[in-house]
ROSE-448350 format. One record per atom (N, C-alpha, C): residue number from 1; residue in three letters; chain; atom name; x, y negated, z negated. Coordinates in steps of 0.05 Angstrom, whole numbers. Example, Ala and Ser with C-alpha at 12.3 -4.5 7.8 and 13.67 -1.06 7.14 Angstrom:
<atoms>
<1, Ala, A, N, <264, 114, -156>>
<1, Ala, A, CA, <246, 90, -156>>
<1, Ala, A, C, <264, 66, -156>>
<2, Ser, A, N, <257, 45, -142>>
<2, Ser, A, CA, <273, 21, -143>>
<2, Ser, A, C, <258, -1, -157>>
</atoms>
This chain:
<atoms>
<1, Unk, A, N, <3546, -1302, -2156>>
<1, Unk, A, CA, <3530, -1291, -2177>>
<1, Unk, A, C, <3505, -1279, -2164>>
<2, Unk, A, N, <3499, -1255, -2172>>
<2, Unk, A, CA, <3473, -1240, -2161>>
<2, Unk, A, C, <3455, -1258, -2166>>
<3, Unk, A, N, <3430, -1250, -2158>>
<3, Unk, A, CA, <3409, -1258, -2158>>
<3, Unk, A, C, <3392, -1261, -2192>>
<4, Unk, A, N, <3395, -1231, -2189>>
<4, Unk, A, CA, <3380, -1221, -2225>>
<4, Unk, A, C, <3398, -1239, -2247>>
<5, Unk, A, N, <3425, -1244, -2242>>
<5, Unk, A, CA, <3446, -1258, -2265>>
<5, Unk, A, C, <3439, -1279, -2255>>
<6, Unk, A, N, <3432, -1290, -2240>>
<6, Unk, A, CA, <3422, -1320, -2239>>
<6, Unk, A, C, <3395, -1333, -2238>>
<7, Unk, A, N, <3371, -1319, -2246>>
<7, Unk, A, CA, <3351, -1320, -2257>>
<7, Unk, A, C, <3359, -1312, -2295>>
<8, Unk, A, N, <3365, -1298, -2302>>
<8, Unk, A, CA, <3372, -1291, -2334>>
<8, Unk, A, C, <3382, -1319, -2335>>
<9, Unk, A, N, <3407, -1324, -2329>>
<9, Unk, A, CA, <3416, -1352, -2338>>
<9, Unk, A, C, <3400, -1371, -2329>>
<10, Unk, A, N, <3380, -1376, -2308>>
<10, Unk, A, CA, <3369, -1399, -2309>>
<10, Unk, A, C, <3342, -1396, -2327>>
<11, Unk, A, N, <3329, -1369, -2336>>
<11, Unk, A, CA, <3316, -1378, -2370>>
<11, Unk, A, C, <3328, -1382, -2395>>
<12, Unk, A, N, <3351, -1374, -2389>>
<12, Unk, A, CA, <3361, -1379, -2416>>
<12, Unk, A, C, <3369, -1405, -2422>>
<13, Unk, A, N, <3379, -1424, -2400>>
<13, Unk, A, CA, <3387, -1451, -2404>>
<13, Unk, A, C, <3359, -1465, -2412>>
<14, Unk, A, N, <3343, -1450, -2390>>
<14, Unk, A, CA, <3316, -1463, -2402>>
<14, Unk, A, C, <3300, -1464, -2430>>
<15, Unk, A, N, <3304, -1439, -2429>>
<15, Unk, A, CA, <3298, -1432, -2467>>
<15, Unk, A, C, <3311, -1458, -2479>>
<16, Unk, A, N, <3331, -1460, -2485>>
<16, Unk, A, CA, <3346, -1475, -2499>>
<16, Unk, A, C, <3335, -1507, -2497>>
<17, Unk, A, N, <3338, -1509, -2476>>
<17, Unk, A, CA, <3322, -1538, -2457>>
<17, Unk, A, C, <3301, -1542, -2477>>
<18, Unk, A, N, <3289, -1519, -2480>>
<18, Unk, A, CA, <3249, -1532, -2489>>
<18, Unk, A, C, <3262, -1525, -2522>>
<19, Unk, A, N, <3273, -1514, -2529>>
<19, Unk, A, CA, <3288, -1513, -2561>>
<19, Unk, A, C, <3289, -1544, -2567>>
<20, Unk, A, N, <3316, -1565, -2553>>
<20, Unk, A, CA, <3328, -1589, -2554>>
<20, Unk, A, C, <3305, -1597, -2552>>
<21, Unk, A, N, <3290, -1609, -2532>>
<21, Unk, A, CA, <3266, -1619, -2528>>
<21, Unk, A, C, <3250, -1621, -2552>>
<22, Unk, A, N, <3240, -1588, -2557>>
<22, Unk, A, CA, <3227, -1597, -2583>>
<22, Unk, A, C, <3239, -1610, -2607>>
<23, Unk, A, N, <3261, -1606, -2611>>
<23, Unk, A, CA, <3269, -1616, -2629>>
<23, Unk, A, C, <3269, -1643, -2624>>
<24, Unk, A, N, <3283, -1658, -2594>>
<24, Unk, A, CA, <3279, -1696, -2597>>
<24, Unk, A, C, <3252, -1696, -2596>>
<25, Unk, A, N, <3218, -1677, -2592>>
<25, Unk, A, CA, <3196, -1687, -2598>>
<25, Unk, A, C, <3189, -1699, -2621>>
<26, Unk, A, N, <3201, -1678, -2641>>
<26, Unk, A, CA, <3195, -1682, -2666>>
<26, Unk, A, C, <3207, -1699, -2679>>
<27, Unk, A, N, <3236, -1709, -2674>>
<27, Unk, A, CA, <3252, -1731, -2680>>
<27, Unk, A, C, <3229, -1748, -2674>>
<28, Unk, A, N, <3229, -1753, -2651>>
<28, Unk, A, CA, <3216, -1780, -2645>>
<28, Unk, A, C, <3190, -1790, -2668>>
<29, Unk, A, N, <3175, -1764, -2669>>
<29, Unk, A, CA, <3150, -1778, -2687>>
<29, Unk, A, C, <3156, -1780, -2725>>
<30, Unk, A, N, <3183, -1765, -2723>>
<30, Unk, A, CA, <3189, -1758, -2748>>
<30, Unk, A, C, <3183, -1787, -2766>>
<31, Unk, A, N, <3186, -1785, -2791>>
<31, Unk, A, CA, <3182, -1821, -2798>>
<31, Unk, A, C, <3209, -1824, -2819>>
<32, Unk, A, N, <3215, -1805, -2826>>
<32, Unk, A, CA, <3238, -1810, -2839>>
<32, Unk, A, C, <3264, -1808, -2823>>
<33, Unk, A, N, <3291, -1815, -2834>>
<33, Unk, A, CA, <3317, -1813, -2814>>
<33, Unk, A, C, <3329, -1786, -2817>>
<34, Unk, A, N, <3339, -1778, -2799>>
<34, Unk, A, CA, <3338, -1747, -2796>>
<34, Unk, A, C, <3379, -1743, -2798>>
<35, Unk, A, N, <3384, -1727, -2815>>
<35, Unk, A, CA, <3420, -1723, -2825>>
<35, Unk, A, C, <3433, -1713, -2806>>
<36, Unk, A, N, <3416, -1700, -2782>>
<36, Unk, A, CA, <3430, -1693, -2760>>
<36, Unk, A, C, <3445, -1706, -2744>>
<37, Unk, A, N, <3431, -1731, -2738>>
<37, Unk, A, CA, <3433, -1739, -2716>>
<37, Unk, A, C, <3460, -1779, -2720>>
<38, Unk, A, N, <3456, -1774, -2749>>
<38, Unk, A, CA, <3473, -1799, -2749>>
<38, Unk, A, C, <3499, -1799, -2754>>
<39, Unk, A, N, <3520, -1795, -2744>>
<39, Unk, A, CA, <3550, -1793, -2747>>
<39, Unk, A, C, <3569, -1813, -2728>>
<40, Unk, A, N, <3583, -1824, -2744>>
<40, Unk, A, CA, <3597, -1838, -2726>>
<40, Unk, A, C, <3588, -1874, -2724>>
<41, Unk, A, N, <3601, -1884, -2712>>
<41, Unk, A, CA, <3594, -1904, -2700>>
<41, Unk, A, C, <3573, -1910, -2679>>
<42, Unk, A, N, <3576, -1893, -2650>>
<42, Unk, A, CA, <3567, -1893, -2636>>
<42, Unk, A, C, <3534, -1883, -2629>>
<43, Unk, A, N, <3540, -1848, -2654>>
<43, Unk, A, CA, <3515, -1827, -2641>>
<43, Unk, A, C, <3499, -1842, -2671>>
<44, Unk, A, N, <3471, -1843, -2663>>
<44, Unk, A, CA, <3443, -1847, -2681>>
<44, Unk, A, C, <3430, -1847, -2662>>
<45, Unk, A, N, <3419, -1822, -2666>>
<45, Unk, A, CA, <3397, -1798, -2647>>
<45, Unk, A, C, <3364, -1819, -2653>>
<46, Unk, A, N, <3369, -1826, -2681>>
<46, Unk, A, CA, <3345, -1851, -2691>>
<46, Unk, A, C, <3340, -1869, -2666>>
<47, Unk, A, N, <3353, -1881, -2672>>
<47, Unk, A, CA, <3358, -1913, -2655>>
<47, Unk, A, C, <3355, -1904, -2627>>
<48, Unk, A, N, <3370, -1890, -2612>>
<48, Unk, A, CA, <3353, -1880, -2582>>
<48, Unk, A, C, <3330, -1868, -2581>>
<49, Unk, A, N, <3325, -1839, -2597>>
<49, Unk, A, CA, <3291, -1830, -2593>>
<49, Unk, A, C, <3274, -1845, -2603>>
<50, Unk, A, N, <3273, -1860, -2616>>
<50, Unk, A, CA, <3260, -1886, -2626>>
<50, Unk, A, C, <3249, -1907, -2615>>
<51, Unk, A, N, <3275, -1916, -2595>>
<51, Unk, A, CA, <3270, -1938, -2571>>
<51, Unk, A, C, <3250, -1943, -2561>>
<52, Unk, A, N, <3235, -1960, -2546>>
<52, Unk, A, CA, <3208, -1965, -2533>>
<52, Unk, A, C, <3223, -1945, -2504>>
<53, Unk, A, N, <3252, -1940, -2505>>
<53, Unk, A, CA, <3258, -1933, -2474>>
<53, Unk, A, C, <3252, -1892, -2471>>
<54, Unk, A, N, <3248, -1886, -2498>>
<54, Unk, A, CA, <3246, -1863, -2507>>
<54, Unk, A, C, <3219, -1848, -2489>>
<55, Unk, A, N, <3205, -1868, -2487>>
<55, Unk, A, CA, <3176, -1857, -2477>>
<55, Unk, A, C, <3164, -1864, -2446>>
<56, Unk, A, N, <3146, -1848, -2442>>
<56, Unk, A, CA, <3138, -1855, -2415>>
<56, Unk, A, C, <3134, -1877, -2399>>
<57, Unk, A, N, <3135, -1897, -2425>>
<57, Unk, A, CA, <3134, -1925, -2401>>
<57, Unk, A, C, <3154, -1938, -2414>>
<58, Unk, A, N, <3171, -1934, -2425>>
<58, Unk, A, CA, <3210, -1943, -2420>>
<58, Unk, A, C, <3217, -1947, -2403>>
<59, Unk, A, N, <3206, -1943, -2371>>
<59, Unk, A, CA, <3218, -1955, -2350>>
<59, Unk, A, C, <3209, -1980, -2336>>
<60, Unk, A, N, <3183, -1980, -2354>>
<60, Unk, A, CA, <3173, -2006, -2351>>
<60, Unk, A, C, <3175, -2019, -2367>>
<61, Unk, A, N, <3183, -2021, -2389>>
<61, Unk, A, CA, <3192, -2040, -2412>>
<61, Unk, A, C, <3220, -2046, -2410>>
<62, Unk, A, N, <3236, -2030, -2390>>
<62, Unk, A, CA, <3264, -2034, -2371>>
<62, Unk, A, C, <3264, -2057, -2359>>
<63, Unk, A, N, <3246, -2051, -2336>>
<63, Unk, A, CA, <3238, -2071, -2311>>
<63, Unk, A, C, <3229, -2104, -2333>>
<64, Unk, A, N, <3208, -2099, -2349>>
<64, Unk, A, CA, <3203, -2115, -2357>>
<64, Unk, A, C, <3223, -2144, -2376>>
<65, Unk, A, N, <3231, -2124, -2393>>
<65, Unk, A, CA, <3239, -2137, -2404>>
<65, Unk, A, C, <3272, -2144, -2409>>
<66, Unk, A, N, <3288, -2124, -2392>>
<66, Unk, A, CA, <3313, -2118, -2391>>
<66, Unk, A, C, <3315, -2135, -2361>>
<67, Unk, A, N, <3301, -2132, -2344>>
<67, Unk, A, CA, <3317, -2143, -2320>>
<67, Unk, A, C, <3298, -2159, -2306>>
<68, Unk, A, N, <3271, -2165, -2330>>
<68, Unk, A, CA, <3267, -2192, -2321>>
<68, Unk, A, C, <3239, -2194, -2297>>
<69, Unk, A, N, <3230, -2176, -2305>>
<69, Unk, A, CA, <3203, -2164, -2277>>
<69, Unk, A, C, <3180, -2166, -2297>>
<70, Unk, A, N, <3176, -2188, -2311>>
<70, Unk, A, CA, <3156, -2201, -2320>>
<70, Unk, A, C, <3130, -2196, -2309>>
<71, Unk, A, N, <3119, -2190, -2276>>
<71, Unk, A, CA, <3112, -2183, -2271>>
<71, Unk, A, C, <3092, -2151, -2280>>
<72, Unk, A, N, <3113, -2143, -2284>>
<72, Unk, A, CA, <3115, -2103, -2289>>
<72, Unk, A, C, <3098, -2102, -2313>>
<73, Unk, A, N, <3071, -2088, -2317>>
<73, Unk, A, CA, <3060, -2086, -2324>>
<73, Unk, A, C, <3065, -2066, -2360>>
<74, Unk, A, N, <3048, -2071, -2374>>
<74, Unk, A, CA, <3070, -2051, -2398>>
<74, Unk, A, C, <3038, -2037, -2411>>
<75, Unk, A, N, <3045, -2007, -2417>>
<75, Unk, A, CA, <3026, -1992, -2425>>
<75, Unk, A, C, <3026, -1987, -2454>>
<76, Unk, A, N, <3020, -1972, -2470>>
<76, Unk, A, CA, <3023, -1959, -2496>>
<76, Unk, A, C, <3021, -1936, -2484>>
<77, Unk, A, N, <3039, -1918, -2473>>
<77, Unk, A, CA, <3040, -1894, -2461>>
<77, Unk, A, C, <3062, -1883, -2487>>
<78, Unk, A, N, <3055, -1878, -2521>>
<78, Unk, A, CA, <3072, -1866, -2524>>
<78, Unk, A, C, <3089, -1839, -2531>>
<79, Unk, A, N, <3079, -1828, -2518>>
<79, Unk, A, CA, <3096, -1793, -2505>>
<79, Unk, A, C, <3124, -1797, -2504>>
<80, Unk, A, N, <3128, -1781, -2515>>
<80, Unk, A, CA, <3165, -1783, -2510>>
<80, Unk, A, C, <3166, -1761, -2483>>
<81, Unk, A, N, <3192, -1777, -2472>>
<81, Unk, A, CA, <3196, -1761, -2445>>
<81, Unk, A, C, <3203, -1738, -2455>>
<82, Unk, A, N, <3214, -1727, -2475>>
<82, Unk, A, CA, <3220, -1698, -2477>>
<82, Unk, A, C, <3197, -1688, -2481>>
<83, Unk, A, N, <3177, -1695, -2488>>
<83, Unk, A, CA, <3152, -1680, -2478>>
<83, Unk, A, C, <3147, -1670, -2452>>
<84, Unk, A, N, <3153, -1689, -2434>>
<84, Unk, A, CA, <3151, -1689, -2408>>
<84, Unk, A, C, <3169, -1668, -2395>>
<85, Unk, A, N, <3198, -1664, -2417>>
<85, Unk, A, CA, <3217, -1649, -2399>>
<85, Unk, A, C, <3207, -1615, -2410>>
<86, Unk, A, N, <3187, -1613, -2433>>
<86, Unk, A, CA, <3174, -1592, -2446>>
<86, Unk, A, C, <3161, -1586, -2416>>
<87, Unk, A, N, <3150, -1602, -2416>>
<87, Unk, A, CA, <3130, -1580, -2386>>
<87, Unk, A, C, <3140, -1579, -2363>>
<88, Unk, A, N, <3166, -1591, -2354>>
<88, Unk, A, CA, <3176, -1581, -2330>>
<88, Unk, A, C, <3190, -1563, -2347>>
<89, Unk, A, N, <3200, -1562, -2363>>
<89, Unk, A, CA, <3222, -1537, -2366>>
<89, Unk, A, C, <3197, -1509, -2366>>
<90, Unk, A, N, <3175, -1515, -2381>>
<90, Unk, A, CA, <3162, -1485, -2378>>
<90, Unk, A, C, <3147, -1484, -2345>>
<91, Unk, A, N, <3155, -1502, -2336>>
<91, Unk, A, CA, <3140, -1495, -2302>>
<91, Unk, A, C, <3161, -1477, -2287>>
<92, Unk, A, N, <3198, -1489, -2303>>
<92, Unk, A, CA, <3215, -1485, -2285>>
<92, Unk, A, C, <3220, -1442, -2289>>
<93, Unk, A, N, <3210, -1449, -2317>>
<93, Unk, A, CA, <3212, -1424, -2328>>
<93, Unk, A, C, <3188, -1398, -2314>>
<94, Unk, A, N, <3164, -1401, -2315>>
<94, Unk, A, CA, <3144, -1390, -2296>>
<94, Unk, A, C, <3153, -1390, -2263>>
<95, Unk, A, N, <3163, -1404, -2259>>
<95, Unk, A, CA, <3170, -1409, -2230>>
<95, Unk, A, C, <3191, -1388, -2222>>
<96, Unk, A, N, <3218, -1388, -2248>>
<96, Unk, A, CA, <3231, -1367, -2240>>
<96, Unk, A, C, <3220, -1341, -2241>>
<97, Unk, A, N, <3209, -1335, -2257>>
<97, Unk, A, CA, <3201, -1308, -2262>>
<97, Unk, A, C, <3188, -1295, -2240>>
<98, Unk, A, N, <3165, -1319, -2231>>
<98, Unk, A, CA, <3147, -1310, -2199>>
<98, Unk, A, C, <3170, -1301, -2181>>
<99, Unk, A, N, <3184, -1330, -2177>>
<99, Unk, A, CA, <3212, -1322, -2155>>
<99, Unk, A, C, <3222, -1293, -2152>>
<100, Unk, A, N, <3228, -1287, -2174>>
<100, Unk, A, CA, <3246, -1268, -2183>>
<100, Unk, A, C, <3224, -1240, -2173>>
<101, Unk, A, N, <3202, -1243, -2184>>
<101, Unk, A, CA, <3187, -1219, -2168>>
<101, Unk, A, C, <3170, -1225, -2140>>
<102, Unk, A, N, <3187, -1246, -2138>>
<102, Unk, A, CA, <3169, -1249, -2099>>
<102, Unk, A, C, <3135, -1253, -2094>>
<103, Unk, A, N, <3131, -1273, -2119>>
<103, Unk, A, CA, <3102, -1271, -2127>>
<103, Unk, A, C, <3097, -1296, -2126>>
<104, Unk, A, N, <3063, -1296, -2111>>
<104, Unk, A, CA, <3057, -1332, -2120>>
<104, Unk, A, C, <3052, -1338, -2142>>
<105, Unk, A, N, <3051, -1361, -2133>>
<105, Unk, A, CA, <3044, -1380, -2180>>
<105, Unk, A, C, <3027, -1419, -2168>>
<106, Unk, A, N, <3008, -1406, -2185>>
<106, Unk, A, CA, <2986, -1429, -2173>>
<106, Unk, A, C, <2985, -1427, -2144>>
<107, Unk, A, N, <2984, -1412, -2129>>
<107, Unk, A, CA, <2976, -1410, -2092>>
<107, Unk, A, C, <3005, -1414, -2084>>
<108, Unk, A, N, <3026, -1414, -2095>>
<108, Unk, A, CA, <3049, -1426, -2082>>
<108, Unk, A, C, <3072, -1402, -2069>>
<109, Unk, A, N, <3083, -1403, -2055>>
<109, Unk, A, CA, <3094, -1376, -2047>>
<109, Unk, A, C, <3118, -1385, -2065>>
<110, Unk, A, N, <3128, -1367, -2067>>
<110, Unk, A, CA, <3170, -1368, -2072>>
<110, Unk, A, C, <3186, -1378, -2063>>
<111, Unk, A, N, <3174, -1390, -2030>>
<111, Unk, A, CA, <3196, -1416, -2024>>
<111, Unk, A, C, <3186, -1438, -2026>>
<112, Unk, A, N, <3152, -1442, -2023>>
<112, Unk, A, CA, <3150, -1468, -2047>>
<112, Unk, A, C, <3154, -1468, -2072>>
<113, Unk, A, N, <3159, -1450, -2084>>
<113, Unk, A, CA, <3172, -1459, -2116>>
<113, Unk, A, C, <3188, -1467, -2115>>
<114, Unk, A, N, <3210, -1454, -2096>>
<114, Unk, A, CA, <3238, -1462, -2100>>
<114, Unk, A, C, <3243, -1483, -2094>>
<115, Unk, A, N, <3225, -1504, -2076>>
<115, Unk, A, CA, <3233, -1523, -2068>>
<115, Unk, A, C, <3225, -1547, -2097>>
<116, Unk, A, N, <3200, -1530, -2102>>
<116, Unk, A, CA, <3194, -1548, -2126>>
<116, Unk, A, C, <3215, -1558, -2146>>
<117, Unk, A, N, <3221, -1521, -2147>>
<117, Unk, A, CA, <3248, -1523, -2168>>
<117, Unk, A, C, <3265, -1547, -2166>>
<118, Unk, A, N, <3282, -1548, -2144>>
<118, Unk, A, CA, <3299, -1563, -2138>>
<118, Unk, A, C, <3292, -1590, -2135>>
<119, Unk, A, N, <3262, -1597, -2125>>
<119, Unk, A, CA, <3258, -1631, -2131>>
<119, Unk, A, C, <3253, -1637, -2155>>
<120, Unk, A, N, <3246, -1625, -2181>>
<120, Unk, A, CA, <3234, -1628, -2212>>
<120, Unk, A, C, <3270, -1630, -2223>>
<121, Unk, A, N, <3293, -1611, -2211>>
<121, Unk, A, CA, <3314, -1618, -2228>>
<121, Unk, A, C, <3332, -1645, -2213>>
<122, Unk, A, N, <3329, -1652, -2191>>
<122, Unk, A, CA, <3335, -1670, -2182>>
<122, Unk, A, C, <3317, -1698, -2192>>
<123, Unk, A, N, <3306, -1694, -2190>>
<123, Unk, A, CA, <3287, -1711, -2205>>
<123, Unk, A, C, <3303, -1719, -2247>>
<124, Unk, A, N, <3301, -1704, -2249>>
<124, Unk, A, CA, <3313, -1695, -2276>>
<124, Unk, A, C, <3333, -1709, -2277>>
<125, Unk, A, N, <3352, -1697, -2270>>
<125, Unk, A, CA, <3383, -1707, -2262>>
<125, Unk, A, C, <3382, -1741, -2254>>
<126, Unk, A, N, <3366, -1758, -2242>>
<126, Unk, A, CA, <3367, -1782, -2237>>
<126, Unk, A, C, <3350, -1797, -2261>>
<127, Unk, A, N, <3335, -1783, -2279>>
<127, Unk, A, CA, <3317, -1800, -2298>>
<127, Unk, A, C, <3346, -1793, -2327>>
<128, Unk, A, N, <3353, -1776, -2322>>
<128, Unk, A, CA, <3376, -1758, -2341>>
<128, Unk, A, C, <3397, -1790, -2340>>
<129, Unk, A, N, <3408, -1792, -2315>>
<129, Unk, A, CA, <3419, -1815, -2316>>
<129, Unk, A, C, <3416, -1843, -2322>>
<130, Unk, A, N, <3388, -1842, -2311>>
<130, Unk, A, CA, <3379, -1873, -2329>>
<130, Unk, A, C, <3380, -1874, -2359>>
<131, Unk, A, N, <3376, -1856, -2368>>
<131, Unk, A, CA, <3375, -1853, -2392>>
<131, Unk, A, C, <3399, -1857, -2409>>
<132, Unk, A, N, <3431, -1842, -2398>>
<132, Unk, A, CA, <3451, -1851, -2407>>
<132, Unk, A, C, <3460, -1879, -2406>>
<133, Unk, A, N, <3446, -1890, -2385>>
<133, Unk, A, CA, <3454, -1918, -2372>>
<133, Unk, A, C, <3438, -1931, -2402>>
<134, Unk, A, N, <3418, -1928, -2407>>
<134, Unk, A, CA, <3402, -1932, -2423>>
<134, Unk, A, C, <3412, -1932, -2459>>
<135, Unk, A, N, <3425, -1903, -2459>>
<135, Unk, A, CA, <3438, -1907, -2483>>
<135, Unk, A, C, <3464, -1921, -2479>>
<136, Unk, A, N, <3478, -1925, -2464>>
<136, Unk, A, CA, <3514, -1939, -2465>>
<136, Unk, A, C, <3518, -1968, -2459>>
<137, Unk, A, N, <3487, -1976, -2448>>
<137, Unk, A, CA, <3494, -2004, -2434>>
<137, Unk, A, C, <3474, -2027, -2450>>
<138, Unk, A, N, <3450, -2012, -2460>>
<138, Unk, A, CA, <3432, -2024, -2478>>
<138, Unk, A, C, <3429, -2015, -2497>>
<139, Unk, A, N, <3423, -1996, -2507>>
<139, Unk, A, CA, <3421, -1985, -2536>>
<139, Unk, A, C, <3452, -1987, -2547>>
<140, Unk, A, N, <3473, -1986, -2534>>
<140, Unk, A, CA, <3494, -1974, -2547>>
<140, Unk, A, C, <3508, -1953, -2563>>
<141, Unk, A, N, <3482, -1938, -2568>>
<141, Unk, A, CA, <3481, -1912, -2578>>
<141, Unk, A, C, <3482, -1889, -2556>>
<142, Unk, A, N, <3493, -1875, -2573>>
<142, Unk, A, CA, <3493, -1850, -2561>>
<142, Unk, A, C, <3468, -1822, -2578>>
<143, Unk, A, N, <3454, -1805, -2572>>
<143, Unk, A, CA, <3438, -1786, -2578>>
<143, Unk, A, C, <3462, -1766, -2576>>
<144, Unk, A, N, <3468, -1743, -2591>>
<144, Unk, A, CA, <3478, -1729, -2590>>
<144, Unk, A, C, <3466, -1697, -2578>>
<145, Unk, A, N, <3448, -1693, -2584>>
<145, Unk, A, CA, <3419, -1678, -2583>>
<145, Unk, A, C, <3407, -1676, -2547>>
<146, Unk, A, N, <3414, -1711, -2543>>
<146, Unk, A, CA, <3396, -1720, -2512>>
<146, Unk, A, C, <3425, -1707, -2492>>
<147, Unk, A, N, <3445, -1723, -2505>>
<147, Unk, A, CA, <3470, -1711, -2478>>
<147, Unk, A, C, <3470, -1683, -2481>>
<148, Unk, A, N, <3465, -1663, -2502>>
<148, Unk, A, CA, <3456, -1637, -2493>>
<148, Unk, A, C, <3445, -1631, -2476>>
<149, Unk, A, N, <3419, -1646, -2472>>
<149, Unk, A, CA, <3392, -1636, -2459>>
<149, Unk, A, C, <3406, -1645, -2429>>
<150, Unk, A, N, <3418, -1670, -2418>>
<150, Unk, A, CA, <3428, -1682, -2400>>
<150, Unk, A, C, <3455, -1652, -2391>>
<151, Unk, A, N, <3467, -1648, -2409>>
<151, Unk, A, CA, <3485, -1616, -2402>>
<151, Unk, A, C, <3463, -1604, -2386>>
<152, Unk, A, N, <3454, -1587, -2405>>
<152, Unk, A, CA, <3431, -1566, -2399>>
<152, Unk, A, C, <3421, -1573, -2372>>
<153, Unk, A, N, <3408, -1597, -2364>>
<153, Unk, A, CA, <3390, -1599, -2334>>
<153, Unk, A, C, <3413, -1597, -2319>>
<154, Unk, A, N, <3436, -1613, -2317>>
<154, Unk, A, CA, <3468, -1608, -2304>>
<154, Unk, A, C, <3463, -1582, -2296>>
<155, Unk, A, N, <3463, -1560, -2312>>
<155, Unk, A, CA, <3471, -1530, -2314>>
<155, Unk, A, C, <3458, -1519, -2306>>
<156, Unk, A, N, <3431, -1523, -2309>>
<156, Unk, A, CA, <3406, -1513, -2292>>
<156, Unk, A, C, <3405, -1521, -2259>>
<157, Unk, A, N, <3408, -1540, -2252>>
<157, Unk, A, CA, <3402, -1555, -2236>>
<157, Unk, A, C, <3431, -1532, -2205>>
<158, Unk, A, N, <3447, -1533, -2231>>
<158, Unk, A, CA, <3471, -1523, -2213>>
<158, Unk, A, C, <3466, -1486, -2206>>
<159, Unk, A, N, <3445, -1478, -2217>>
<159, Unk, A, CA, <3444, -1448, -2223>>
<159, Unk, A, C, <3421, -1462, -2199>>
<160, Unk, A, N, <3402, -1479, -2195>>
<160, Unk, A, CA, <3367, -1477, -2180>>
<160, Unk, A, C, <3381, -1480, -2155>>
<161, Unk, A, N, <3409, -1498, -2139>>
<161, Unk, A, CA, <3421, -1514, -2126>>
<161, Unk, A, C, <3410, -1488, -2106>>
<162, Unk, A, N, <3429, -1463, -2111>>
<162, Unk, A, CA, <3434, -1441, -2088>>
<162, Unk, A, C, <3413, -1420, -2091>>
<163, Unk, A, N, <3393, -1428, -2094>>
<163, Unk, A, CA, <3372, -1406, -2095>>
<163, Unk, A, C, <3359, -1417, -2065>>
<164, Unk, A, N, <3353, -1395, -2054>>
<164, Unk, A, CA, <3347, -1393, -2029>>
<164, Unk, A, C, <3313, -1379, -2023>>
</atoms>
């Protein structure tokens, strides 16, 4: 894939990315139960973006209270991580565009972006996983909405892989 066809597709996945995103933002604070998201047995989009595991310190209310690290300190941090995946996706999105015209962005040249690139979706991709681990092994739910967003970084991640 050229270069130019693989910048287009890597905003466009992104577009979409901060679309999903907003949408589990707004789930999350929503207060009523939302018709989208409950079908089935399995999927209630509720019951996972909901979770204490939903938000920034879900990995410490993991540690804590799931596996026992009493220790592990617990915050009221509550941001939902798709907030969080809101501003890497618009960094990942700025980043390409610099790339793409051979331009810095915040002092950074085009092969520190790219490297950025590639540690923010790798990064991604391993919190992406905890997360499923998260819905199948403790929640027992499934998000229907989140394994999108879990596609999407997949897809991105695989378009950031061979940029050079």
């Amino acid at each position: 894939m050229n270069s130019k066809k693989r910048f287009r597709w890597i905003r466009i996945i992104t577009v979409i990315a901060i679309l999903v995103s907003s949408f589990l933002v707004y789930q999350h604070y929503k207060t009523t139960p939302s018709r989208f998201c409950k079908f089935g047995e399995s999927f209630d989009c509720g019951i996972v973006n909901k979770s204490p595991y939903s938000t920034i310190d879900g990995i410490l209310y993991f540690l804590h209270f799931d596996l026992g690290f009493s220790s592990v300190p617990l915050f009221e941090l509550e941001i939902p991580v798709s907030a969080i995946g809101i501003l890497i996706f618009l960094l990942i999105i700025a980043m390409s565009y610099k790339i793409e015209k051979n331009r810095p962005f915040l002092g950074l040249k085009p092969k520190k972006q790219i490297k950025i690139m590639k540690l923010l979706m790798a990064l991604s991709i391993v919190f992406a996983l905890y997360l499923v681990y998260i819905e199948a092994f403790v929640l027992l739910f499934y998000c229907i909405y989140c394994l999108v967003l879990d596609a999407l970084i997949v897809a991105e991640a695989m378009l950031i892989k061979d940029l050079k």
